[in-house]
C-alpha positions as CSV (number, residue, x, y, z in Angstrom):
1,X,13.1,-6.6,93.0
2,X,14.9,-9.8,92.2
3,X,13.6,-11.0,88.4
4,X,11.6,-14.6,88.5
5,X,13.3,-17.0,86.9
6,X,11.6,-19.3,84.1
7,X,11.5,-23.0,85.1
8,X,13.8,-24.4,82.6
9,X,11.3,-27.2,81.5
10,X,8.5,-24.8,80.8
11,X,10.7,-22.3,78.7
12,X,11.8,-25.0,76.3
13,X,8.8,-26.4,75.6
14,X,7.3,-23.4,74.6
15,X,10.1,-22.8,71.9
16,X,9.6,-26.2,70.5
17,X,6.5,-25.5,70.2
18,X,7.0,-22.0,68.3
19,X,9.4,-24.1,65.9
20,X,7.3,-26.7,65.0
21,X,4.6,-24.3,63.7
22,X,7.2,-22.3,61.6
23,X,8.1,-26.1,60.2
24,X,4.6,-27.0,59.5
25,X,4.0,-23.8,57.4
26,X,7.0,-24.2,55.6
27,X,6.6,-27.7,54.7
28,X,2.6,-26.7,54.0
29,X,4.2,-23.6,51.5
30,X,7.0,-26.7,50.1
31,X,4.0,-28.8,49.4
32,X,2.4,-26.4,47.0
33,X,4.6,-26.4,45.0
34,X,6.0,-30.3,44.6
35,X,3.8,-33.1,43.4
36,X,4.1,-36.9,43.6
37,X,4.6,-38.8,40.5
38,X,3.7,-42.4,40.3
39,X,7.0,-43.6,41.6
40,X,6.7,-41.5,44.9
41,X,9.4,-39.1,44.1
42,X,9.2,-35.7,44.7
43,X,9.7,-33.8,41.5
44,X,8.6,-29.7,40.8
45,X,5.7,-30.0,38.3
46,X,7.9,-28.8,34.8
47,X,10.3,-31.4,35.3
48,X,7.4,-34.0,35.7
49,X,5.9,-32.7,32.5
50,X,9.2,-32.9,30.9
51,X,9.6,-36.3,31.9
52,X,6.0,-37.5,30.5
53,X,7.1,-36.2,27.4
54,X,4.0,-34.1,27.2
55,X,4.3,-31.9,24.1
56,X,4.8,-27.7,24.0
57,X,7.4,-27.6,26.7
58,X,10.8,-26.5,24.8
59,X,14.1,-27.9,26.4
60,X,14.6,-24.7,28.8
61,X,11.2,-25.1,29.9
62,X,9.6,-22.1,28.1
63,X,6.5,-22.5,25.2
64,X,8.2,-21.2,22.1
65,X,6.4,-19.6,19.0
66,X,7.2,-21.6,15.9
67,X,8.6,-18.1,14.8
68,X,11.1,-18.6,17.4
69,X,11.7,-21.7,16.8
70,X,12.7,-20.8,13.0
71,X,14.7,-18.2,14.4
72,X,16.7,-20.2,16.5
73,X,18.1,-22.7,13.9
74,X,18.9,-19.2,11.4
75,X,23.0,-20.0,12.5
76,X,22.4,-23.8,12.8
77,X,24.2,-25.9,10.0
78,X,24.0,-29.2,11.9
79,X,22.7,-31.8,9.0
80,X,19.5,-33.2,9.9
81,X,19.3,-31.2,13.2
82,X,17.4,-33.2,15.7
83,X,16.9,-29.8,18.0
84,X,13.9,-30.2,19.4
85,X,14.1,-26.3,19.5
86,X,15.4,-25.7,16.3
87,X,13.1,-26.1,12.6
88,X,14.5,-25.8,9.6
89,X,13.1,-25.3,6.0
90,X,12.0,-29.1,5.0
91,X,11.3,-30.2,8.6
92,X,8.4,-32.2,9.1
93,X,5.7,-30.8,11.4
94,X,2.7,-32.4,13.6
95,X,-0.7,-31.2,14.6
96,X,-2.0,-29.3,12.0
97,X,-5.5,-30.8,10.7
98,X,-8.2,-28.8,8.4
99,X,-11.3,-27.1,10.2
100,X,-13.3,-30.1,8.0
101,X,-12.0,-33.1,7.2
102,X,-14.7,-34.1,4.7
103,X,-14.5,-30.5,2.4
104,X,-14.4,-31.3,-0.9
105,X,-14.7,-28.8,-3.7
106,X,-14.6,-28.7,-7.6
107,X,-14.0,-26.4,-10.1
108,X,-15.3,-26.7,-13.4
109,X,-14.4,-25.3,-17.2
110,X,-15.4,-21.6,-16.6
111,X,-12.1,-22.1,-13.8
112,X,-10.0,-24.0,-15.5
113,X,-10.9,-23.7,-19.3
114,X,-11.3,-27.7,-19.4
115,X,-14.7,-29.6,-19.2
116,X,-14.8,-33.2,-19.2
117,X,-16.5,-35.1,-21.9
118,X,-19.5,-35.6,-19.6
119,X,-20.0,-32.4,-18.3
120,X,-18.0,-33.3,-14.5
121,X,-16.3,-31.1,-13.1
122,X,-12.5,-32.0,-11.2
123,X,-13.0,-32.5,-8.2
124,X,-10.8,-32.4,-4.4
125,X,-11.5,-33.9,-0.8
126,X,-9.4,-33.8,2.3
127,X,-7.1,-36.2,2.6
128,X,-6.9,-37.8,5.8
129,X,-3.0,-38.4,6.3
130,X,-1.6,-35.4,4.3
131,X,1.8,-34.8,6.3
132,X,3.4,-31.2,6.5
133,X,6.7,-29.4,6.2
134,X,8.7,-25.8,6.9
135,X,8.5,-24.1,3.4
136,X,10.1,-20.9,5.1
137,X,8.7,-17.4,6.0
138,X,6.3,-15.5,4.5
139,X,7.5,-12.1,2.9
140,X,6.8,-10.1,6.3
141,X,8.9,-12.6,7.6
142,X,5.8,-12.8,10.8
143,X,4.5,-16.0,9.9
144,X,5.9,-19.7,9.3
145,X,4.6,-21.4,5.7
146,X,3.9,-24.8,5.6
147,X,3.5,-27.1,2.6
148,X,2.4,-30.6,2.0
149,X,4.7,-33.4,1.8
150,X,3.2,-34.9,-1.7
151,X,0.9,-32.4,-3.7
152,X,-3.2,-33.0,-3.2
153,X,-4.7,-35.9,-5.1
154,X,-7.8,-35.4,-7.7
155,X,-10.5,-37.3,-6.9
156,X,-10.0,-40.0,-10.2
157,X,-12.6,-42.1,-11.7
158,X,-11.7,-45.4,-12.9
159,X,-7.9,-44.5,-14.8
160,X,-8.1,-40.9,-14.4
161,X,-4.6,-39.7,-12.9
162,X,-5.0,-37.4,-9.7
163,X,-4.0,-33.8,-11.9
164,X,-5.4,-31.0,-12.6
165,X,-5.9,-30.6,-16.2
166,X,-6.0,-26.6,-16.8
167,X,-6.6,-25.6,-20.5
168,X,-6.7,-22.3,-22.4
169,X,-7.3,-18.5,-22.1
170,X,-9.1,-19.5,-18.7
171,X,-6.7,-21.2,-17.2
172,X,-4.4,-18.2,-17.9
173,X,-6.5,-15.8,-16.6
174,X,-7.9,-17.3,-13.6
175,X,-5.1,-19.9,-12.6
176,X,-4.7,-17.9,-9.0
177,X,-8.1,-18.4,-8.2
178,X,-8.5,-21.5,-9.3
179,X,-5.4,-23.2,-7.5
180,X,-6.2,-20.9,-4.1
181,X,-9.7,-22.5,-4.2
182,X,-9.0,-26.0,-4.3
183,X,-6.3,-25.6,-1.6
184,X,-8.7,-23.5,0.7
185,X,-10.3,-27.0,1.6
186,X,-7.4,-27.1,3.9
187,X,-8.4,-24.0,5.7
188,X,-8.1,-23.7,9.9
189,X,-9.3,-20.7,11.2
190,X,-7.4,-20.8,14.7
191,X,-4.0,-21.9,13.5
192,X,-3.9,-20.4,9.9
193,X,-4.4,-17.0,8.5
194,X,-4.2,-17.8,4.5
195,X,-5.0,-21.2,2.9
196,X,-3.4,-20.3,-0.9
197,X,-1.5,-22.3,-3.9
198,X,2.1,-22.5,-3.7
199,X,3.5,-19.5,-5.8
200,X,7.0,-18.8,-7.4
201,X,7.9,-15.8,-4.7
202,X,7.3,-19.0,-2.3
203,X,10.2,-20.7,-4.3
204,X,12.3,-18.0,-4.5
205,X,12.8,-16.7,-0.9
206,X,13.2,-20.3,-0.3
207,X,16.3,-20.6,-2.8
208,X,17.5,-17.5,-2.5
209,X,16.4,-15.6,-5.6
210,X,15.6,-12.6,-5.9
211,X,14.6,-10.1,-9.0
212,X,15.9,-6.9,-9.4
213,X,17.8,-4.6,-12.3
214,X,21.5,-4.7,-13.8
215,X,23.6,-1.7,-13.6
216,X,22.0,-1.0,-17.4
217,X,18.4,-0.9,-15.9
218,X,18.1,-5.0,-17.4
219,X,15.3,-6.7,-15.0
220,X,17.2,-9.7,-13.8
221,X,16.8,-12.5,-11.4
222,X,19.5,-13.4,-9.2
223,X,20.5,-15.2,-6.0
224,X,21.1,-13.0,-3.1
225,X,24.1,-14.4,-2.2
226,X,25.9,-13.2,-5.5
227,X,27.7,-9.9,-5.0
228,X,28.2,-9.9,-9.2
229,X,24.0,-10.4,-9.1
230,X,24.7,-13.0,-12.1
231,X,21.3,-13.0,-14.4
232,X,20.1,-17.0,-13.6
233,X,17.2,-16.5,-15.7
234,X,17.0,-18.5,-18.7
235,X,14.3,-17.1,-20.2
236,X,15.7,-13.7,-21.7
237,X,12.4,-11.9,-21.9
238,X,11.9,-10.3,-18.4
239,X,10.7,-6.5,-18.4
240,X,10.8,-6.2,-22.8
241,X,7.6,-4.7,-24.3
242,X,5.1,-5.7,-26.6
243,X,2.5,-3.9,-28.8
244,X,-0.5,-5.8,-29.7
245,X,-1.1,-5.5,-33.6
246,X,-3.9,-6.4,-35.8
247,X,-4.7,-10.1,-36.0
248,X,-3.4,-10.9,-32.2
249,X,-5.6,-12.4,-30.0
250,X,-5.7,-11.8,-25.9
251,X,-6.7,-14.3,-23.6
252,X,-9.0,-11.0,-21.5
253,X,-10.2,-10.7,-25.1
254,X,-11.0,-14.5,-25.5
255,X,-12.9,-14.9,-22.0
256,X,-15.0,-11.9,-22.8
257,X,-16.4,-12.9,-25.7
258,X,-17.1,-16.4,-25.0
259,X,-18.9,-14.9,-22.1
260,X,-20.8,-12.5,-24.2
261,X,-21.9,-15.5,-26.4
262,X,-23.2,-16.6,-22.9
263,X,-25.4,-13.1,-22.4
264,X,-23.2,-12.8,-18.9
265,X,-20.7,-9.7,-18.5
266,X,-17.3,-9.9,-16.6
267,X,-16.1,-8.2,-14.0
268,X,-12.5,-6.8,-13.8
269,X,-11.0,-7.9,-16.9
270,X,-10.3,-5.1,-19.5
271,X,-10.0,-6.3,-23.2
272,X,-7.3,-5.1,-25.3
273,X,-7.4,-3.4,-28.3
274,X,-4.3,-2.8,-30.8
275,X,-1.9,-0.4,-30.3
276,X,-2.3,-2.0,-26.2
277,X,1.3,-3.0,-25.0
278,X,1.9,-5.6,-22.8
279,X,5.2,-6.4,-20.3
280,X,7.3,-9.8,-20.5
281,X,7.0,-11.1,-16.5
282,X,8.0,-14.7,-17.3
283,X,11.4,-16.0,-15.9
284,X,12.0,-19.8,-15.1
285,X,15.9,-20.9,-13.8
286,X,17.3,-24.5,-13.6
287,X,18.0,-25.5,-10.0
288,X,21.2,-27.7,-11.3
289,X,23.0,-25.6,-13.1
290,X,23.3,-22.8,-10.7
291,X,25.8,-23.7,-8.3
292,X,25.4,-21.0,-5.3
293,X,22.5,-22.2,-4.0
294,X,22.5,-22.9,-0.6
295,X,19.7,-25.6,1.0
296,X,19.8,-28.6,2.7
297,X,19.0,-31.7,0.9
298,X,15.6,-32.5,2.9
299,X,14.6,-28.6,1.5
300,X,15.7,-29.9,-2.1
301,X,14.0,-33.1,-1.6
302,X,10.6,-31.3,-0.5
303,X,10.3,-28.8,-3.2
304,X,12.0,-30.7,-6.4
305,X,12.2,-34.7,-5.5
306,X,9.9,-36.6,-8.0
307,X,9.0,-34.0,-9.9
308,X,11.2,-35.0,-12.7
309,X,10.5,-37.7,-15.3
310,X,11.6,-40.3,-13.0
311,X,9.7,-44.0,-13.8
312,X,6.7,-44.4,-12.0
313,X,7.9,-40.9,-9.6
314,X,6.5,-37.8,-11.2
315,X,4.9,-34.5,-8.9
316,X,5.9,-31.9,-11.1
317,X,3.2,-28.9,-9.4
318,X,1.7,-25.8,-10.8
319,X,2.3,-22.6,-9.3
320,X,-0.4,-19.6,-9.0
321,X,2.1,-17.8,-10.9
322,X,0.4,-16.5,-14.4
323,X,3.2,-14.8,-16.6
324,X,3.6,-13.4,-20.0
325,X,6.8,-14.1,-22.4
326,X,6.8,-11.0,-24.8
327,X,9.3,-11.6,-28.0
328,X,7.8,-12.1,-31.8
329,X,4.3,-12.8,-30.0
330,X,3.0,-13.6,-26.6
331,X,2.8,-16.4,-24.5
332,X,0.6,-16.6,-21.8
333,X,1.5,-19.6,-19.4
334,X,0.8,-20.8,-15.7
335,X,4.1,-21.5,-13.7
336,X,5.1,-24.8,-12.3
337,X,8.3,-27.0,-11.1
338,X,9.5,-29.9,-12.9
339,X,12.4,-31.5,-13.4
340,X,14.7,-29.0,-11.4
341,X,13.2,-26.0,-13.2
342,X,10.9,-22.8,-11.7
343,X,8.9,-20.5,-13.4
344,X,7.6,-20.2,-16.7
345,X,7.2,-23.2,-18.3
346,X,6.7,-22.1,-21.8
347,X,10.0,-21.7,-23.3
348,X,11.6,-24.5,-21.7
349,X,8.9,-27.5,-22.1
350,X,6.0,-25.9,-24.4
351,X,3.5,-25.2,-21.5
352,X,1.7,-22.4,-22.4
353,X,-1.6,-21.7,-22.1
354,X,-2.5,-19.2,-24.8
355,X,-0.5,-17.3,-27.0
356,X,-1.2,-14.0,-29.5
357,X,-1.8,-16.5,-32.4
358,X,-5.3,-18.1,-31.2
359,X,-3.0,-21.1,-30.1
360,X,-4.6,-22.8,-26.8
361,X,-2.9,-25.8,-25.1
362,X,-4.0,-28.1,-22.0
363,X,-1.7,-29.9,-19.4
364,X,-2.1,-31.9,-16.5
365,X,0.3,-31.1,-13.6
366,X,-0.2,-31.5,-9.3
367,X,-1.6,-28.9,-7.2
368,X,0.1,-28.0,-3.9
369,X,-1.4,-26.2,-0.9
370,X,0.3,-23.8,1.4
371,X,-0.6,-22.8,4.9
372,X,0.5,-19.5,6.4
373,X,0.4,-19.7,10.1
374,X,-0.8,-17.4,12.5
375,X,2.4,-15.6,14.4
376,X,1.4,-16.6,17.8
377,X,1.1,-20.5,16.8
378,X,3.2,-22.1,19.6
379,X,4.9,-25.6,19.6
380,X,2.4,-26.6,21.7
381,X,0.0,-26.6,18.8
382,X,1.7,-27.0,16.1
383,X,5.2,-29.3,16.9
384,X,8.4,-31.0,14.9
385,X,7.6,-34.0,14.5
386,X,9.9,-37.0,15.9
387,X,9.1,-38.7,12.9
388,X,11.3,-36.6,10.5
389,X,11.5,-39.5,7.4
390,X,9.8,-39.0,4.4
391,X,7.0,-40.9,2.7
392,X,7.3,-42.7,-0.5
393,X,4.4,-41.7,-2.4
394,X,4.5,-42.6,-6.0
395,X,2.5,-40.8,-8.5
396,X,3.0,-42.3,-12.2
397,X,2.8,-39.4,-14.5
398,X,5.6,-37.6,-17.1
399,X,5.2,-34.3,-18.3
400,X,5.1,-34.9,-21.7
401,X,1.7,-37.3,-21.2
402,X,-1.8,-35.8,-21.3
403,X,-1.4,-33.1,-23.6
404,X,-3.9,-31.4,-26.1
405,X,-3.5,-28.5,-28.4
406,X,-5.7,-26.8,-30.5
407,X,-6.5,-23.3,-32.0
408,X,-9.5,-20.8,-32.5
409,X,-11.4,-20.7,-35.5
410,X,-13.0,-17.4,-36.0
411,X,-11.9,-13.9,-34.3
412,X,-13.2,-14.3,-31.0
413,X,-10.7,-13.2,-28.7
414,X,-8.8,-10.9,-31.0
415,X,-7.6,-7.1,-30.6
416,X,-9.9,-4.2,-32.2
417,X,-8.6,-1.0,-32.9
418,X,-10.8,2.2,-31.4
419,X,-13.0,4.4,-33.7
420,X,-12.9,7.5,-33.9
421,X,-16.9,8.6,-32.9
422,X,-18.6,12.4,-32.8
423,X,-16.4,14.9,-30.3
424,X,-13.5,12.8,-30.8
425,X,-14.2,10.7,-27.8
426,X,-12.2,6.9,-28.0
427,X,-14.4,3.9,-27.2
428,X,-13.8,0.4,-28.5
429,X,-15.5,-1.7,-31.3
430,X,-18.3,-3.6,-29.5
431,X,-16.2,-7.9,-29.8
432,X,-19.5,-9.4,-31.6
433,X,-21.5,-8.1,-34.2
């Protein structure tokens, strides 16, 4: 049988017509996945995002974790890196606001050891335009820290300056509560998981120091960078010992008995008694005249710039860093930075709180807050800023202004020594008659 031939006509129109469905879906599949923009140019959807400039798209496309984003610049020594990938200790950072903008809190003299004439208490609010920066990594190393650009303003009446005034055994004993409280108005409970006080480890890992032990045992503090581990502190008493003897006084001592006076009873303090020995903690080291350390100038400007006795430029800031100086007697201070120094304060400008003689002292320094950020906080909620430029804000305080002094009268606060009672059993001398 002889095969019937297709018309030719017929044969090619049904292939055209086969083709032009397998166009159609194509182009239906190509139009999926394309959008217009405004200017009638087909563009894939990243690039037009990209091009908007709308904000948590990194420059290969992908939403980085600010941990990543700190990662990337660890080999970048590009001055004032504009990366939009990259951030740096001392970069400025956007997005970041408190759960509530109108907390306010106070703290009063059981806190801070100082009551105004009146009775107020000092107070803090949230301040509307506080800007942030890259303090560095926490000690896991899992989440970024940020701190404020200028420390937190007291709410001032009439010519009150904007400082916390601490004063005293209190101060002493309580400064880490006190300083995490007042910061806490800064909370966030999606971006942040701990609103706190800046403290001196925050300093060191951002410098470089690090504390450890001399090949004679000798606690020591010391930049990581130096292979001879070089002591930098400039204190001297780190790690000695000292026994309390009759006559001393103890700020836990001090704190219980005024409380006492008060019929109330605290909780977690234990008194001393002599014969009790105590261990120096206090270090402090002078940013200037240690010559291995390694930071960019923004980092220097964040942490030290103003804090010195400049005119009409002073943020010298307390740190939640109690610590004890042990020699002839004890100091018992609150850490800060000033003038190019961190760490204990007492040696080097007077700033001690309390010391084994009775001897109280009061001092008015900045508070700064510190947010530790959630590991999974992405650019896209948190982002460098374009605006990288600081802010002048001038604060007109020296450290050597707002000082008092004073001393206890009486024994409150002083060591006991135990008694001796029936069975032989130790238990200490009741603090009040």
């Amino acid at each position: 049988m002889k095969n019937k031939k297709i018309k030719d006509g017929k044969g090619i129109t049904l292939i055209v017509w086969i083709i032009t469905i397998i166009i159609l879906l194509i182009l239906v599949g190509i139009t999926v996945m394309v959008l217009i923009d405004p200017n009638g140019i087909l563009t894939n959807d990243l690039e037009t995002n990209k091009q908007k400039g709308e904000i948590g798209i990194s420059g290969d496309g992908e939403v980085q974790t600010l941990l990543e984003m700190y990662k990337n610049a660890e080999n970048c020594e590009t001055v004032d890196c504009t990366d939009e990938t990259h951030l740096h200790i001392g970069d400025y950072v956007e997005g970041y606001l408190p759960d509530n903008m109108d907390a306010e809190v106070e703290v009063g003299k059981e806190e801070t050891g100082y009551e105004e004439e009146n009775g107020t208490k000092q107070k803090y609010e949230v301040e509307e335009n506080m800007r942030w920066r890259v303090l560095g990594l926490s000690e896991d190393e899992n989440h970024i820290l940020l701190t404020s650009e200028n420390p937190m303003r007291k709410t001032v009446i009439e010519d009150e300056k904007p400082y916390l005034i601490l004063q005293g055994a209190e101060a002493y004993i309580y400064c880490e509560d006190t300083l995490d409280k007042i910061c806490s108005i800064y909370d966030n409970t999606e971006l942040a998981d701990e609103v706190r006080s800046i403290k001196i480890e925050d300093i060191n890992r951002a410098l470089g120091v690090e504390l450890g032990t001399d090949e004679d045992g000798n606690e020591i503090v010391y930049q990581k960078d130096d292979s001879e581990k070089t002591n930098i502190d400039e204190n001297g008493t780190l790690g000695e010992i000292y026994e309390y003897k009759e006559e001393d006084y103890a700020p836990e001592n001090y704190v219980i008995d005024m409380a006492k006076k008060e019929g109330k009873t605290i909780v977690g303090i234990t008194e001393k008694k002599v014969g009790d020995t105590i261990k120096g903690t206090a270090y402090y080291y002078d940013y200037y005249t240690n010559s291995q350390f390694n930071i960019s100038q923004k980092a220097y400007d964040m942490l030290f710039k103003g804090t010195t006795g400049e005119e009409n430029c002073s943020k010298a800031y307390w740190l939640a860093s109690p610590s004890i100086t042990t020699d002839s007697y004890v100091q018992y201070s609150v850490g800060f930075v000033g003038d190019n120094v961190v760490g204990d304060p007492s040696i080097y400008t007077g700033l001690e709180m309390f010391n084994s003689f009775g001897e109280w002292n009061a001092f008015s320094l900045a508070v700064r807050p510190v947010i530790s950020l959630k590991s999974d906080v992405t650019e896209k909620e948190i982002r460098k800023a374009e605006n990288q430029n600081s802010t002048v804000d001038e604060w007109t305080y020296t450290i050597t202004e707002d000082m008092a002094e004073g001393a206890i009268e009486g024994e409150e606060g002083q060591v006991k020594e135990d008694t001796i009672q029936e069975g032989g059993m130790l238990t200490l001398v009741p603090m009040t008659e």
